[in-house]
C-alpha positions in Angstrom: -119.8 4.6 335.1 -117.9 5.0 338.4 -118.5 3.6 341.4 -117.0 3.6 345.1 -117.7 -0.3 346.4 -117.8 -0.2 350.7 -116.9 -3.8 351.6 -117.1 -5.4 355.1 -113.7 -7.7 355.1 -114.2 -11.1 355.7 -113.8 -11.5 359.5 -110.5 -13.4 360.5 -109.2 -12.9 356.5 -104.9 -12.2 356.5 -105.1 -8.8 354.9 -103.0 -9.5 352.2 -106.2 -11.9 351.4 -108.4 -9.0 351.7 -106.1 -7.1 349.0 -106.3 -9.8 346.6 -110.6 -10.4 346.4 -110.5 -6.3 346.0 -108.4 -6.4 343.2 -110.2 -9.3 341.6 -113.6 -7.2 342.4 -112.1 -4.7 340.5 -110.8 -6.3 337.8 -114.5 -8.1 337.7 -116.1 -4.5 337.4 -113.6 -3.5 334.8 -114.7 -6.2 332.5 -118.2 -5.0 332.4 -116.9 -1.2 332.0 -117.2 0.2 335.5 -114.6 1.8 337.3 -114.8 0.3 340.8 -113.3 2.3 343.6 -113.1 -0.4 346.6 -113.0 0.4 350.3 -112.8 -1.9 352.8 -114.1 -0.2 356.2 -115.3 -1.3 359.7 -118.8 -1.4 360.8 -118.6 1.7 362.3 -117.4 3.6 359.2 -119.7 2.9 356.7 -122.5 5.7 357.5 -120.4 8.2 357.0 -118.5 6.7 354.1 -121.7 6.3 352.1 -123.1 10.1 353.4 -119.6 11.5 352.0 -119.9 9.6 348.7 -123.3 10.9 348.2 -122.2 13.9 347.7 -119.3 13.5 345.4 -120.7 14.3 342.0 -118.0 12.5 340.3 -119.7 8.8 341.5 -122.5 7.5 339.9 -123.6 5.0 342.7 -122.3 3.7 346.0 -122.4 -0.1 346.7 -122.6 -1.9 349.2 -120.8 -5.2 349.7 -121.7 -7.3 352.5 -124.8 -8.6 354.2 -128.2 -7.1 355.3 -127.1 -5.7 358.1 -124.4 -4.2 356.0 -127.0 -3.0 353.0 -128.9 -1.3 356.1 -126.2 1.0 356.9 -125.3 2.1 353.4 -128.9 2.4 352.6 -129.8 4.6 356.1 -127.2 7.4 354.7 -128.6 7.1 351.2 -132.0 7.7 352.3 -134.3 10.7 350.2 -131.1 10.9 348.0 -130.2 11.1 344.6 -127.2 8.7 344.4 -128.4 5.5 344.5 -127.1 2.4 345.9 -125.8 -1.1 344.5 -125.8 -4.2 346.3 -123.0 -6.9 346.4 -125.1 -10.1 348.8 -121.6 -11.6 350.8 -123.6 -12.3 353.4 -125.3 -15.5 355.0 -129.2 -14.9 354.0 -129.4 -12.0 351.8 -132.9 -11.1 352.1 -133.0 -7.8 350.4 -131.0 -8.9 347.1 -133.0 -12.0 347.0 -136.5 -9.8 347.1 -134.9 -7.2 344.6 -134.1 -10.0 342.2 -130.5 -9.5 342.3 -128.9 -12.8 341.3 -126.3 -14.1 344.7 -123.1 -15.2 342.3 -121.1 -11.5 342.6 -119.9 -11.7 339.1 -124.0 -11.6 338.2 -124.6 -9.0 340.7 -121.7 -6.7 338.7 -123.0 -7.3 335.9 -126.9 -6.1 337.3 -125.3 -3.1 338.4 -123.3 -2.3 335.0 -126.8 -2.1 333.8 -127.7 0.5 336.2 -131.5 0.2 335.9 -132.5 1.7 339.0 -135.9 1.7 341.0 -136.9 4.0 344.1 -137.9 1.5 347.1 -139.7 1.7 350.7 -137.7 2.0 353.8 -139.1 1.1 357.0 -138.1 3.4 360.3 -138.9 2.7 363.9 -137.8 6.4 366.4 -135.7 7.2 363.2 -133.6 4.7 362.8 -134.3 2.7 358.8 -134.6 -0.5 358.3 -134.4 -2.6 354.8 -136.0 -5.4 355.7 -137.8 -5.7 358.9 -137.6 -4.9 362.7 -138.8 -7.1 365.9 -139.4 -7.1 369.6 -139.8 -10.2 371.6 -138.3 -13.1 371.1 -135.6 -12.6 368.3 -133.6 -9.8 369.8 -133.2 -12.2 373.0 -131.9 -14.9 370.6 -129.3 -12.7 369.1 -127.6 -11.3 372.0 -127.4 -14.9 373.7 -126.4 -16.0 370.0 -123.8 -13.0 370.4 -122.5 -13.9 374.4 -122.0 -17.5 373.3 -119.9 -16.5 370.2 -117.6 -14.6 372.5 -117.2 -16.4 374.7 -117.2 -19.6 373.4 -116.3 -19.4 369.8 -118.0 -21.6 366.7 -120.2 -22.2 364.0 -122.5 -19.3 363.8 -125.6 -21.2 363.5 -124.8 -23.9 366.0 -124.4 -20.8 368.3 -128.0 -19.4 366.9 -129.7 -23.2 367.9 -128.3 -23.2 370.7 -129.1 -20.0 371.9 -132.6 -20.0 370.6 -132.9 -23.6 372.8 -132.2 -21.1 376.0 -134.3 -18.6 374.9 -137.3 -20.4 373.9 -137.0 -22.2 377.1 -137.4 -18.9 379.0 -140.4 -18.7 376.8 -140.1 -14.8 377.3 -143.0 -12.4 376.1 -143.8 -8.9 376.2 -147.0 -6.9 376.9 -148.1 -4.4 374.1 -150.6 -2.3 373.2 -150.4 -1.3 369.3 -151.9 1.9 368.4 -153.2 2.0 364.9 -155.0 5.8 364.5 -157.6 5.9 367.4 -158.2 2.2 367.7 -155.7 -0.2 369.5 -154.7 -3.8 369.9 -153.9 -5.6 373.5 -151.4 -8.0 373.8 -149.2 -10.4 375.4 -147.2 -12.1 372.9 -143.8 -13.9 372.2 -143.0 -11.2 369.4 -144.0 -8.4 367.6 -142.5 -8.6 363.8 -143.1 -5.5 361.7 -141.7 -5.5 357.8 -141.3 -3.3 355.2 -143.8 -4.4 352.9 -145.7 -7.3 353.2 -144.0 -10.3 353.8 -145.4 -14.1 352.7 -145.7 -16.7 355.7 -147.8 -19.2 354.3 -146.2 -22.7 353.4 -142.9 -22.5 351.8 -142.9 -18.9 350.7 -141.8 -18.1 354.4 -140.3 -15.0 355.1 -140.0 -13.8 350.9 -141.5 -10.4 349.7 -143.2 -9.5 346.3 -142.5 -6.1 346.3 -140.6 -3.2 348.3 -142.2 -0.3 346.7 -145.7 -1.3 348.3 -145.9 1.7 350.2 -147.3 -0.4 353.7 -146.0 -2.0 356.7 -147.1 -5.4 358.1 -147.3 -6.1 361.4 -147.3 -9.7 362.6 -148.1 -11.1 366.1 -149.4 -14.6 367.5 -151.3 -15.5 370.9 -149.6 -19.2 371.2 -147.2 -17.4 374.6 -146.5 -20.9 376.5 -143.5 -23.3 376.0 -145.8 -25.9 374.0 -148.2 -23.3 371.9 -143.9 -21.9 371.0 -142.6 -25.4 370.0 -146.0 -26.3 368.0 -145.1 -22.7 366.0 -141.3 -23.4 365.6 -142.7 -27.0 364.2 -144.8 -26.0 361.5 -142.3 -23.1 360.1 -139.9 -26.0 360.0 -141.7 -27.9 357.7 -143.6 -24.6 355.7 -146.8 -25.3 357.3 -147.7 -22.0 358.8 -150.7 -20.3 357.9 -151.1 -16.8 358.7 -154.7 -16.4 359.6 -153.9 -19.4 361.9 -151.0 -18.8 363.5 -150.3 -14.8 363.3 -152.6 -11.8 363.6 -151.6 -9.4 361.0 -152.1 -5.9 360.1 -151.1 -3.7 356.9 -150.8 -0.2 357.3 -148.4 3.3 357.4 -147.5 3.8 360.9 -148.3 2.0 364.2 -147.1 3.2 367.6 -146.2 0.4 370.1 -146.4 0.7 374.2 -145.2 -1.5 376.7 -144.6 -1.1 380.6 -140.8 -1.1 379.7 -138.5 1.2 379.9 -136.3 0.1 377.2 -136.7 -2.4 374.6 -134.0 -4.8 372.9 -135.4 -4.3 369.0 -133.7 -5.8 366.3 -133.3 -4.0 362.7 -132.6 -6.3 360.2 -130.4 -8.6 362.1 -128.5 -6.4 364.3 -130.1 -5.6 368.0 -130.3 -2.0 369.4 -131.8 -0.7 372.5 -135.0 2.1 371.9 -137.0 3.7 374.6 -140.8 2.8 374.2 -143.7 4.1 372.8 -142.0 2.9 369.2 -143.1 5.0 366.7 -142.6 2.9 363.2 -143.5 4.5 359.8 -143.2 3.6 356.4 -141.1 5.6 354.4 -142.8 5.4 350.3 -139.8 5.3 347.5 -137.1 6.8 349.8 -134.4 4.8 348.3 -133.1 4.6 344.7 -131.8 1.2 344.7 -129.6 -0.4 341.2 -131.5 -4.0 340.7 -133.5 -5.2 337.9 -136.8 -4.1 336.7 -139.9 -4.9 338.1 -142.2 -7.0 336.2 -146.1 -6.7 336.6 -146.2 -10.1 337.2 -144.0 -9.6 340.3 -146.3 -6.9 341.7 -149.3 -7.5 343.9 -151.9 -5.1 344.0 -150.3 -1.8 346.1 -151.1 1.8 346.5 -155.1 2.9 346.7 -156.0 -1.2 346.3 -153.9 -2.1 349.3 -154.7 0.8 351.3 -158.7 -0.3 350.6 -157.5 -4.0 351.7 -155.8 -2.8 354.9 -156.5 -4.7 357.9 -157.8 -3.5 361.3 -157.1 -4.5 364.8 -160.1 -6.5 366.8 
């Protein structure tokens, strides 16, 4: 099996460092009999890295090493293709490895893709851009870019930064007026956020923010009422200590496509983790086993019902 690995070096890292974790990644892949070509790029050459690999018949997969953010870009350019991808998690969070199953210690995630099981997965897209994970408008995007500006100019801890900067924001208490189009009906709202995932995504108690499944074929759609600095703090509480509830605290909605208006003329939306800026209406979609991902098998006891039973159990706006 061969294999071109896209990496995202470790920021401040002498590269003589960087040249030494490639060759142990390679000599890591060796051991489990894949021969690991391993490119170390910046951000802004990783689409067409992975587009160019796709079409090399001589590679059997293209992996991505690095966080979500990182996955999202491989995974955009491997989108409705044959070649599939691999994931390395060397990021902070790791969402889409964790939901795939794919253990976080690399050796085990080499060894997962040695086995190269692979399984075709959803990919969200807002005004067609992809997302892995999820996308958001609303409060989030405005943490990140003040999480961003304090970085720069200030330095630090990364998540210091993203308290603090979620302290300013939150005391802003920003929101943004919606109106979310599903077929001919539509939903009116001013809220603090509007968070739509690729598949369904669990918020009650302490299974906040994990997924069941990615080939689901469905988008949810969360939003809450609770706009003012208290109804804000009383929701930041209770995800805190994995008391949320969704039919409590969000309104939620499961469907294939959803169009969202606002009065703005441009939006800051965030696609898993990084912040862009789209023009409204936003137009997201699902996009049903458009990626061919390596990860282990799905078990039937992982799956909740999908297909024809979720589409009966879709929700409606009020």
């Amino acid at each position: 099996m061969r294999v071109i690995v896209l990496m995202n070096p470790t920021a401040g890292t002498k590269p003589e460092e960087n040249d030494r974790q490639a060759e142990e990644l390679r000599a890591t892949f060796s051991a489990v009999g894949v021969d690991a070509e391993i490119r170390q790029l910046r951000a802004d050459e990783f689409c067409e890295a992975a587009s160019r690999a796709a079409e090399d018949p001589s590679i059997d997969a293209i992996v991505a090493g690095g966080g979500d953010g990182t996955v999202s870009i491989v995974a955009s350019a491997l989108a409705d293709k044959a070649k599939p991808l691999g994931v390395l998690p060397c990021g902070t969070l790791n969402h889409f490895a964790k939901d795939l199953g794919i253990p976080l210690p690399l050796r085990d995630a080499v060894a997962v893709i040695a086995q190269n099981s692979v399984r075709a997965v959803d990919l969200g897209e807002v005004n067609g851009r992809t997302f892995i994970n999820n996308s958001s408008i609303g409060l989030y995007p405005h943490i990140v870019r003040e999480r961003d500006s304090l970085r720069q100019r200030l330095g630090g801890n990364k998540w210091i930064a993203m308290l603090v900067a979620a302290l300013r924001v939150f005391r802003r208490h920003p929101t943004v007026r919606v109106r979310i189009g599903v077929g001919d009906q539509t939903v009116l709202r001013t809220t603090p956020f509007v968070f739509v995932g690729n598949n369904r995504y669990e918020i009650n108690g302490t299974n906040l923010g994990r997924r069941q499944q990615l080939d689901g074929a469905e988008l949810c759609v969360y939003f809450t009422n609770r706009t003012g600095r208290c109804g804000l703090f009383r929701l930041a509480l209770r995800a805190l200590v994995g008391r949320l509830e969704q039919a409590k605290d969000f309104d939620a909605l499961d469907l294939h496509e959803v169009w969202i208006e606002t009065p703005r003329k441009r939006l800051r939306v965030a696609l898993d983790g990084e912040v862009i800026h789209l023009a409204p209406p936003l137009h997201y979609r699902i996009r049903p086993a458009s990626l061919r991902v390596i990860a282990p098998a799905a078990t039937e006891d992982d799956r909740s019902p999908s297909g024809a039973d979720a589409a009966a159990n879709r929700s409606r706006p009020q």
